[in-house]
C-alpha positions in Angstrom: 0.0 0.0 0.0 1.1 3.6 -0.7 -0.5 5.7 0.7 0.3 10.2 0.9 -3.2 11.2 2.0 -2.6 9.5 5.3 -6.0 11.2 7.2 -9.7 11.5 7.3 -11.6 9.3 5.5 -8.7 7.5 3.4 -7.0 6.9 6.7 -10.1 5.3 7.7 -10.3 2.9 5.0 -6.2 2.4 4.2 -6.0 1.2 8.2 -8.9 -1.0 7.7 -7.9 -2.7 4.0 -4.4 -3.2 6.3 -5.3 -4.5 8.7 -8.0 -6.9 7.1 -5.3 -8.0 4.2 -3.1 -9.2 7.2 -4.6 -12.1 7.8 -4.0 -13.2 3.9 -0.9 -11.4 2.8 2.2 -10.0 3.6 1.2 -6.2 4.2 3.5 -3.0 3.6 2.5 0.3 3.8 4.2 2.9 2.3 3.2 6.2 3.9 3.4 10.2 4.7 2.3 11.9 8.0 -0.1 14.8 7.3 -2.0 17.2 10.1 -5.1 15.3 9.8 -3.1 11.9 10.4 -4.1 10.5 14.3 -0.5 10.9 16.2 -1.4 7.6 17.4 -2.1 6.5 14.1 0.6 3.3 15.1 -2.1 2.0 17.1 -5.2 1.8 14.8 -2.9 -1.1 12.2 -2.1 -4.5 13.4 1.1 -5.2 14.5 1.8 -7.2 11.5 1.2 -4.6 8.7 5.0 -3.3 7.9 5.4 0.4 8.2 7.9 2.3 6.0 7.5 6.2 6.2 8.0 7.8 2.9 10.7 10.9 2.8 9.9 13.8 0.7 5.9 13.1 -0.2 3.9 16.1 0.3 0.0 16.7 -0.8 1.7 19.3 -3.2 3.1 16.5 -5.3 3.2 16.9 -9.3 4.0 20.7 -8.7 7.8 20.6 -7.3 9.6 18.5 -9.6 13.0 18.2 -7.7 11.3 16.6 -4.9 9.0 14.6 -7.0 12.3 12.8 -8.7 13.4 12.5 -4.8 9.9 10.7 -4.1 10.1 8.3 -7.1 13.8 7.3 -6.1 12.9 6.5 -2.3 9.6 4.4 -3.8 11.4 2.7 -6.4 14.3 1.5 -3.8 11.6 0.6 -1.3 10.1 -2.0 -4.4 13.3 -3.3 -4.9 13.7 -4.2 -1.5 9.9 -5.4 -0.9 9.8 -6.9 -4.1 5.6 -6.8 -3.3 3.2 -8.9 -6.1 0.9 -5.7 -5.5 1.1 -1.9 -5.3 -1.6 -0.1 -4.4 -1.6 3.5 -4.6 -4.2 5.1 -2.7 -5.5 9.0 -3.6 -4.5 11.5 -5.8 -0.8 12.7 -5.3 0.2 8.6 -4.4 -1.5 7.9 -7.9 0.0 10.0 -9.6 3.6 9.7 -8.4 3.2 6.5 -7.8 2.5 5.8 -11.7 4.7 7.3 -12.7 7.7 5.4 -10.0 6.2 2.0 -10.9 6.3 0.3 -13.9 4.8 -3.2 -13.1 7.3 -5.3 -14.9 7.5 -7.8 -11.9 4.2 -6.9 -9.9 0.8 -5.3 -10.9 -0.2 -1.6 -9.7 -3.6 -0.9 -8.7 -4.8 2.9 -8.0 -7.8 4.2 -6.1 -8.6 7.6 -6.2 -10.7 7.9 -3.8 -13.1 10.2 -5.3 -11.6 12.2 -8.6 -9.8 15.1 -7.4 -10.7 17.0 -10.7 -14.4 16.4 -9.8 -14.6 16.9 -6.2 -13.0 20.7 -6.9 -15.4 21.8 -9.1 -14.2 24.2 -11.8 -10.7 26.2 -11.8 -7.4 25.7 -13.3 -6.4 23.4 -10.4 -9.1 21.0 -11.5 -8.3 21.1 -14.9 -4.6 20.6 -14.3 -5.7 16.9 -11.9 -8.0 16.4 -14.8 -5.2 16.6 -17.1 -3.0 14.5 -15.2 -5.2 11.3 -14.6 -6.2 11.7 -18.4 -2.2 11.3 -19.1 -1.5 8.7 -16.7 -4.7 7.1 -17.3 -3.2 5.8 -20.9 0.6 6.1 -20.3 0.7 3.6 -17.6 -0.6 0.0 -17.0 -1.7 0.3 -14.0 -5.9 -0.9 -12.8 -8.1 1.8 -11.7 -10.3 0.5 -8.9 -12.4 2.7 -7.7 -15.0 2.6 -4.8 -18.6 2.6 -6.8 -19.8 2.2 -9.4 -20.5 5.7 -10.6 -16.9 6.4 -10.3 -16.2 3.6 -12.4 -17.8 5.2 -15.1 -15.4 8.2 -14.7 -12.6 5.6 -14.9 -13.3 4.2 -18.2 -13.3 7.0 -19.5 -9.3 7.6 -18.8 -8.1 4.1 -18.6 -8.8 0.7 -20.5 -8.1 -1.0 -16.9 -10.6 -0.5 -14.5 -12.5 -2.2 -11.5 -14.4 -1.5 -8.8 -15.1 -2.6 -5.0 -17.5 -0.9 -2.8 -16.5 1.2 0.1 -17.7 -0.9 3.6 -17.7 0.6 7.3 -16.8 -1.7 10.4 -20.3 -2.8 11.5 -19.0 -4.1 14.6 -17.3 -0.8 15.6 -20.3 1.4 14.5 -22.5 -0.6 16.5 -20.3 -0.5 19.9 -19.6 3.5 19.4 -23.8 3.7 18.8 -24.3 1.5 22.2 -24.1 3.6 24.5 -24.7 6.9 22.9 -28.1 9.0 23.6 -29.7 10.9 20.8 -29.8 14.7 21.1 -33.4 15.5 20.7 -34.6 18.7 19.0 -38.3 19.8 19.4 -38.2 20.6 15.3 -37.9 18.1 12.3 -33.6 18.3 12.0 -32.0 17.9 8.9 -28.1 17.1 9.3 -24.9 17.0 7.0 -21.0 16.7 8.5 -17.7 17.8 7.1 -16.0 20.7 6.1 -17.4 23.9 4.8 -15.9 23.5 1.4 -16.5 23.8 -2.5 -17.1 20.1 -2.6 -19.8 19.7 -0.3 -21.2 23.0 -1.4 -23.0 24.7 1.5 -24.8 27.5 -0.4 -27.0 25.0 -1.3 -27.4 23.2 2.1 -27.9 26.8 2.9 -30.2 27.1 0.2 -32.4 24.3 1.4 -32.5 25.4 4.5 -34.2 28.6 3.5 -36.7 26.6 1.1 -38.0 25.1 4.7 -37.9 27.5 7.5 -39.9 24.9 9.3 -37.5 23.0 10.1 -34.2 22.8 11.8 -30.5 22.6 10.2 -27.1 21.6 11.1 -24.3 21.4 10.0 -21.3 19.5 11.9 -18.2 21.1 11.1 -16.6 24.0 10.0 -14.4 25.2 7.0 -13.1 28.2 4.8 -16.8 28.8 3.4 -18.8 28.2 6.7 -19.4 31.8 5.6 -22.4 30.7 3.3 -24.6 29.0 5.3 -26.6 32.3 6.8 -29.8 30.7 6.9 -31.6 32.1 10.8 -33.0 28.3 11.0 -29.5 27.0 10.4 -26.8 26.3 13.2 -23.2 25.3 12.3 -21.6 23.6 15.5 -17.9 23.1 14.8 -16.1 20.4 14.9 -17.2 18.2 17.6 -16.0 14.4 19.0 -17.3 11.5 17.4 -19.1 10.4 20.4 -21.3 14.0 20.1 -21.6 14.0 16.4 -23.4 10.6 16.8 -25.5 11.7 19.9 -26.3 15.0 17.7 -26.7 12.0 14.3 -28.9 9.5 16.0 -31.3 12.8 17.3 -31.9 14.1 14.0 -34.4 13.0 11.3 -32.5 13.3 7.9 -29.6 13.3 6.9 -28.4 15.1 3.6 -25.3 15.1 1.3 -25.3 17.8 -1.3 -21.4 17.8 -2.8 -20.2 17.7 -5.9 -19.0 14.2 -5.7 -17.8 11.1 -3.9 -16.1 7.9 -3.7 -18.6 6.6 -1.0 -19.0 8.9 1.7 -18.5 7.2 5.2 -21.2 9.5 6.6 -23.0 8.6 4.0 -22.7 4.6 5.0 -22.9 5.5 8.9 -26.4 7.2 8.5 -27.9 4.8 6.6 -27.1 2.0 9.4 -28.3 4.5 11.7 -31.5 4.7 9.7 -31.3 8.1 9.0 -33.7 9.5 5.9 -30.7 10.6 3.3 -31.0 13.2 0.7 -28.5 13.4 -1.9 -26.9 15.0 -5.4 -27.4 12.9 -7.9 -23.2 12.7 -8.7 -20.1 10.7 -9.1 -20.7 8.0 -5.6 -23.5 9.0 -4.1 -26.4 8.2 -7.0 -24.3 4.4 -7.0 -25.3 4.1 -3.4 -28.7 5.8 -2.9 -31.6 4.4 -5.3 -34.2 7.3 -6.0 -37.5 6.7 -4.0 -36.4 3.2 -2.5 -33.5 3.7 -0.1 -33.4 7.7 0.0 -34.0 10.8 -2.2 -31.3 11.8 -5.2 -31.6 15.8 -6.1 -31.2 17.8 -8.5 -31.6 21.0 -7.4 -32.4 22.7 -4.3 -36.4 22.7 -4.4 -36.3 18.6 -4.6 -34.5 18.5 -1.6 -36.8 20.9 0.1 -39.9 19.1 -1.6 -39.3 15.8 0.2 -38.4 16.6 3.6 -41.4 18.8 3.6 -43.3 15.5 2.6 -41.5 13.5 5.2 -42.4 15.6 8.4 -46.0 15.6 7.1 -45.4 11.4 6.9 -42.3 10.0 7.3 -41.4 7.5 5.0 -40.1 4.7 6.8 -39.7 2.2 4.3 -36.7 4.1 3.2 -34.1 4.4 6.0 -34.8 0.3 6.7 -33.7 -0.7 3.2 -30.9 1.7 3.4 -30.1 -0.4 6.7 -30.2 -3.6 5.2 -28.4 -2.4 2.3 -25.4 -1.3 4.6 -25.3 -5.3 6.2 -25.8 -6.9 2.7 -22.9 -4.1 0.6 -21.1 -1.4 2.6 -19.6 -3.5 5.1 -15.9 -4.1 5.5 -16.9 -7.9 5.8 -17.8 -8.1 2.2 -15.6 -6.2 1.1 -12.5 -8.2 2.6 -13.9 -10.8 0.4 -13.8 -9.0 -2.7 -10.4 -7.4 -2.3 -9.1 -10.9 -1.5 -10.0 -12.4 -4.4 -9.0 -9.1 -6.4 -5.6 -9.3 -4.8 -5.6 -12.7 -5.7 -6.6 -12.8 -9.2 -4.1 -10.1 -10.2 -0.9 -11.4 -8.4 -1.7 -15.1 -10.4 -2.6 -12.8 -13.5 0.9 -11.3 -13.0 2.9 -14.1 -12.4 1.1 -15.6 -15.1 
């Protein structure tokens, strides 16, 4: 595993695939300390997963080329020594660099973006340069694109002949023992939700927006960010950043739960609230329409006003039906169980396909 975007949600699910893979390979993981990475990250990956700190990789790679030829050198010499059947580059600036460093002459590379960089931006120059990029490296290099959903997989094949995908699970057994002993924070109104950062990708002028198509109900939004600025709506609260323990109290209290950004792999909050039977609400985009079915395990929106038209609906009658098959969706798909079994026998089929 290589792995630059060592925090948040790809932390997450890099510690998980680790420590899962363990019991069936040899697992190294090839990795860069950023803010957002747990200083006790050591303790969240079995003992057995091999750790080898990368010098030099920085969530600005592709843009200083010294230190990019630096990075390359110290991830080639740590392949030579490994000599792994597998790479597996996980998120952008990993995939990227790492494409680039590894040929797959005596192993086979796999990249997972974990959501397209160039989509969850939104438009600018930035964007268009990551779009660029994965369009480049998509047909210079050999490598397999698997991706988290299906939706994204679409994206893939359109920059790369080789492309899979496995869904993006949460540890049921951990969600249920944090949920346990949590109490719900109650609110007198009907409370709509949505957690993360205050940033172009999950758009908060229109979570904003939807809060002022229903002043009726109550809004919150967990988190903070550099366009927290936006969401002005007087029936609107924005709480910070808060410990998982109270974002789960404040979760389980609420009625609906919506994701409006610009894109996904698979959200984990997305996964979480739907085991927590949560009514979700979502854009219709890259990983979220792949997880939510229109009118049978949630709402996908287009625009503000069908967001606004359906939780009015559901605090007139709630519709039940739809948070339970999101539930069972969650134990039958988005579970780290099943997918252990499907990256076993992707690991699998690609290191006999190599050696082949």
């Amino acid at each position: 595993m290589v792995c630059e975007a060592f925090g948040g949600g790809v932390f997450t699910y890099v510690s998980q695939l680790c420590n899962d893979m363990a019991d069936t390979f040899d697992v190294y993981l090839a990795y860069s300390i950023r803010p957002q990475t747990p200083k006790n990250y050591k303790d969240f990956l079995d003992p057995r997963v091999h750790l080898i700190p990368v010098q030099g990789f920085s969530s600005k790679g592709l843009t200083n080329i010294s230190n990019d030829i630096k990075v390359i050198k110290n991830l080639r010499a740590i392949e030579a020594k490994v000599k792994p059947d597998v790479i597996h580059l996980h998120s952008s600036v990993a995939g990227g660099i790492g494409r680039i460093a590894f040929k797959g002459k005596n192993n086979t590379v796999v990249y997972t973006p974990h959501g397209y960089a160039h989509i969850l931006m939104g438009k600018g120059k930035k964007s268009q340069m990551y779009g660029l990029m994965e369009t480049i490296l998509g047909k210079m290099s050999n490598a397999i694109t698997l991706t988290c959903c299906e939706s994204e997989d679409e994206v893939a094949a359109k920059l790369t002949k080789r492309h899979a995908y496995i869904e993006t699970g949460v540890n049921l057994k951990d969600l249920s023992t944090s949920l346990d002993d949590i109490k719900p924070v109650k609110h007198d109104k009907f409370t709509v939700f949505t957690l993360g950062r205050a940033c172009t990708q999950k758009q908060p002028q229109l979570f904003n927006r939807i809060a002022e198509l229903v002043p009726e109900a109550k809004f919150v939004w967990i988190g903070n960010g550099e366009l927290e600025n936006q969401l002005t709506a007087p029936n609107l609260e924005v709480t910070g950043w808060k410990p998982r323990k109270e974002a789960l109290a404040m979760a389980k209290g609420a009625d609906a739960f919506v994701l409006c950004s610009l894109g996904e792999a698979i959200a984990m909050s997305l996964i979480e609230n739907m085991y927590i039977k949560k009514l979700v609400l979502v854009s219709n985009v890259m990983g979220n329409k792949s997880v939510i079915n229109d009118g049978v395990n949630g709402y996908v929106c287009d625009k503000p006003e069908d967001y606004a038209r359906h939780i009015k609906d559901a605090m007139k009658e709630f519709p039940t039906a739809l948070p339970e098959q999101a539930y069972q969706d969650v134990l039958n798909i988005y579970n780290t169980e099943t997918m252990k079994k499907k990256y076993i026998d992707f690991y699998s089929q690609i290191s006999r396909e190599g050696t082949a």
